[in-house]
MIDRENTI-661783 format. One record per residue: residue in one letter; x, z negated, y of N, C-alpha, C in turn. Coordinates in steps of 0.2 Angstrom, whole numbers, padded with zeros to 4 digits, always signed. Example, Ala and Ser with C-alpha at 12.3 -4.5 7.8 and 13.67 -1.06 7.14 Angstrom:
A+0066-0039-0028+0062-0039-0022+0066-0039-0016
S+0064-0035-0011+0068-0036-0005+0064-0039+0000
! end
This chain:
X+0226-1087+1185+0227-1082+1190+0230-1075+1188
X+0226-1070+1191+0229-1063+1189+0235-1061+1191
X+0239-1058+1186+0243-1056+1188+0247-1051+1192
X+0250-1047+1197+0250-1041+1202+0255-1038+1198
X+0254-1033+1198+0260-1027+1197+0258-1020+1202
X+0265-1018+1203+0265-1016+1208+0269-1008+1203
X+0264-1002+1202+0268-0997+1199+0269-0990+1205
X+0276-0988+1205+0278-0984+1210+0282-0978+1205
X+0276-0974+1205+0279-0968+1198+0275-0962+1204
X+0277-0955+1203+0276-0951+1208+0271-0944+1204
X+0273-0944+1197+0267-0942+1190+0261-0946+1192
X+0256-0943+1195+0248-0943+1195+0247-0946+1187
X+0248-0944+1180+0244-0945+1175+0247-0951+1171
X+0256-0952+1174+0259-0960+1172+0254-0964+1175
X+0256-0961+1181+0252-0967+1187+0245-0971+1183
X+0240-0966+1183+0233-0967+1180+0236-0970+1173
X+0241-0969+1168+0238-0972+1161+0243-0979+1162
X+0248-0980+1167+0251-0985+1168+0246-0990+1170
X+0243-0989+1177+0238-0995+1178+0231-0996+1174
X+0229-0991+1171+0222-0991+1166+0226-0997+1159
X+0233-0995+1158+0235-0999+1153+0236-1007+1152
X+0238-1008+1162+0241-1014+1163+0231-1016+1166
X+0228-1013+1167+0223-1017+1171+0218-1017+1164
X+0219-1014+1157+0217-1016+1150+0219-1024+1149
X+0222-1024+1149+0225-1031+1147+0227-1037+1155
X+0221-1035+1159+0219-1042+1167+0224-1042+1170
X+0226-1037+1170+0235-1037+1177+0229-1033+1183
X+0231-1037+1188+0229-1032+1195+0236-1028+1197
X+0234-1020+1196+0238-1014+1195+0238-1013+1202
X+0243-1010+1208+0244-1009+1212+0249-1003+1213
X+0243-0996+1213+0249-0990+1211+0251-0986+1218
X+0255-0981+1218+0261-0982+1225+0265-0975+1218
X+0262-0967+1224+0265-0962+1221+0270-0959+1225
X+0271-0963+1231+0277-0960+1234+0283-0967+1238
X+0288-0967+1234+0293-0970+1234+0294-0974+1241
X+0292-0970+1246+0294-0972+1254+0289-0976+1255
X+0284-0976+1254+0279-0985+1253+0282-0987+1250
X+0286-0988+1243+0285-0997+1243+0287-1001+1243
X+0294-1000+1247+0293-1008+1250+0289-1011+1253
X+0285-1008+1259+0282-1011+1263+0274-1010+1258
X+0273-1008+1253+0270-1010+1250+0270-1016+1245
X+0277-1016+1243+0276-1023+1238+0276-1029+1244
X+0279-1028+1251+0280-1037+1257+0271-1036+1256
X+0268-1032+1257+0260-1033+1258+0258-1034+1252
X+0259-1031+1246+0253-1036+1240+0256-1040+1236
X+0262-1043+1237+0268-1046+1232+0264-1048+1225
X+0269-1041+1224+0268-1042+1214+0272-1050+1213
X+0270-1048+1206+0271-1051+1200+0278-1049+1197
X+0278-1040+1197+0281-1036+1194+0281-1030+1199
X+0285-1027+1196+0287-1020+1199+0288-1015+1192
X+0286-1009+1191+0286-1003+1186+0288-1000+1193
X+0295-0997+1189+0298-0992+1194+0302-0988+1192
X+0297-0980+1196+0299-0976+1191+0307-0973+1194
X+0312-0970+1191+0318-0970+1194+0320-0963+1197
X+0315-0958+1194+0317-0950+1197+0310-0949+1201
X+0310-0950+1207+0305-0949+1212+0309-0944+1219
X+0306-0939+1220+0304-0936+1225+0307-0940+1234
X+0311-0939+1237+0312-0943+1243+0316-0946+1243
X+0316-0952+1239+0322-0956+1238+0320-0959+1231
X+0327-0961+1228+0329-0962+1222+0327-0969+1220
X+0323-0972+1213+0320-0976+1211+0326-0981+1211
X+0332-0982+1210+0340-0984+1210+0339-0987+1217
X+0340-0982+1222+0339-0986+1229+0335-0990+1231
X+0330-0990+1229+0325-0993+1229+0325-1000+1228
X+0326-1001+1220+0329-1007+1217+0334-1010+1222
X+0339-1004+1221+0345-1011+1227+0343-1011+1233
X+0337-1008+1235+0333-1013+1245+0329-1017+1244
X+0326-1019+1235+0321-1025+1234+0325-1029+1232
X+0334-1030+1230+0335-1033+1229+0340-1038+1232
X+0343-1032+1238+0347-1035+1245+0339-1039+1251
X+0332-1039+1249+0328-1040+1251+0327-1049+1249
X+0327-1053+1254+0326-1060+1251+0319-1060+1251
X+0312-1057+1254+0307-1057+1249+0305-1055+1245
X+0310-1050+1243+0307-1048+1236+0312-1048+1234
X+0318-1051+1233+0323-1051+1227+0322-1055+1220
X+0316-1058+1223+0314-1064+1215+0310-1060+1212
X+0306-1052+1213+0301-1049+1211+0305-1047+1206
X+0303-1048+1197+0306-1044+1191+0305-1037+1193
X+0309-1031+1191+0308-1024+1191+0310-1020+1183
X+0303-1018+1180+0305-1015+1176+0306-1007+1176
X+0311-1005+1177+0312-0997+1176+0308-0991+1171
X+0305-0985+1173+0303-0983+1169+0305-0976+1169
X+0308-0974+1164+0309-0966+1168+0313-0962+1159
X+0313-0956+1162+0314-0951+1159+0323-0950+1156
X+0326-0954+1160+0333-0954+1160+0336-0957+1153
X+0340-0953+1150+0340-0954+1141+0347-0954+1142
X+0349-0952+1147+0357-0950+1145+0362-0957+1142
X+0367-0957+1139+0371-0961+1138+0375-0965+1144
X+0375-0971+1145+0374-0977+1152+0370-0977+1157
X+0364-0973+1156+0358-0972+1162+0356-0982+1161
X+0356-0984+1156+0351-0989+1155+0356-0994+1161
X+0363-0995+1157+0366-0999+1161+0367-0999+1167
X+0365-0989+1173+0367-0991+1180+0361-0992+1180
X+0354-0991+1179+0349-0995+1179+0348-1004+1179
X+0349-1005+1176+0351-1013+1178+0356-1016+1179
X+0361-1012+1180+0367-1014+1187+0362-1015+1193
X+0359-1010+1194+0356-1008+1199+0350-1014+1203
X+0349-1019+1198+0343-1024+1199+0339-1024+1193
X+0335-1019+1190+0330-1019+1186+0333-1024+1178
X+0327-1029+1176+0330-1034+1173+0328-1031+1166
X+0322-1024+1164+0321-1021+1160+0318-1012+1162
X+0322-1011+1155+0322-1000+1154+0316-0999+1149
X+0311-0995+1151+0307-0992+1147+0309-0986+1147
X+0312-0980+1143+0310-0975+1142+0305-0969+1142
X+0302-0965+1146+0297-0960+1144+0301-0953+1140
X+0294-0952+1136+0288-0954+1136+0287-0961+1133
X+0282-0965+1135+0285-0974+1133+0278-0975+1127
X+0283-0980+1124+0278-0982+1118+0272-0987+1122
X+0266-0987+1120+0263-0990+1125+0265-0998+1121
X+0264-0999+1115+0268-1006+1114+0270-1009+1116
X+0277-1006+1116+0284-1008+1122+0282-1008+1130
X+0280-1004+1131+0277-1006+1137+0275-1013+1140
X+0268-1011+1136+0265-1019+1136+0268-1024+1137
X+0275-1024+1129+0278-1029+1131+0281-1029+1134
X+0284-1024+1137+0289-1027+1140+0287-1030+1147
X+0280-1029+1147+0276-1033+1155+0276-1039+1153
X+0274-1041+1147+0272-1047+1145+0278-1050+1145
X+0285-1049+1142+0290-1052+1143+0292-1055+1150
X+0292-1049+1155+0293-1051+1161+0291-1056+1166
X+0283-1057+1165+0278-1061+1169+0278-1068+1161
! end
């Protein structure tokens, strides 16, 4: 069975190379360029995974995480964080936060991959 990932990045051209990447390698990509969908996107397509990008427009990728993960349907969804934030402890409020893995951009697309493949 295919597996759903569910990416919530609010860059138009991550968006596209995220899901072209995950749907290269048979994940059904389910892309979400504004933050305020997705919850109620991910109770309607229940990923697999979640790619979440953490500086978004409206509300913060961080919040996010902690309302998918105070959510009892979707606190069992993995979330991997994806984002620009380099600073020294970003990683760690990052997965304080829920997210069980940090990709940094611009992202290797290896690391990437794997780190979807680790998760699922």
């Amino acid at each position: 069975m295919t597996k759903k990932v569910l990416i919530v990045e609010d860059n138009e051209l991550n968006l596209k190379l995220f899901c072209d990447l995950l749907r290269a390698h048979n994940y059904d990509a389910c892309p979400v360029s504004d933050g305020r969908e997705a919850l109620d996107k991910a109770r309607s397509f229940r990923p697999d995974l979640v790619i979440m990008d953490i500086q978004l427009p409206h509300v913060s990728g961080l919040d996010l995480i902690a309302a998918m993960k105070a959510d009892p349907d979707l606190r069992a969804i993995p979330i991997m964080a994806v984002t620009a934030y380099a600073a020294h402890g970003d990683e760690d409020r990052i997965r304080a936060a829920g997210a069980q893995a940090y990709v940094s951009k611009p992202i290797s697309v290896m690391r990437f991959v794997g780190s979807v493949e680790a998760l699922l």
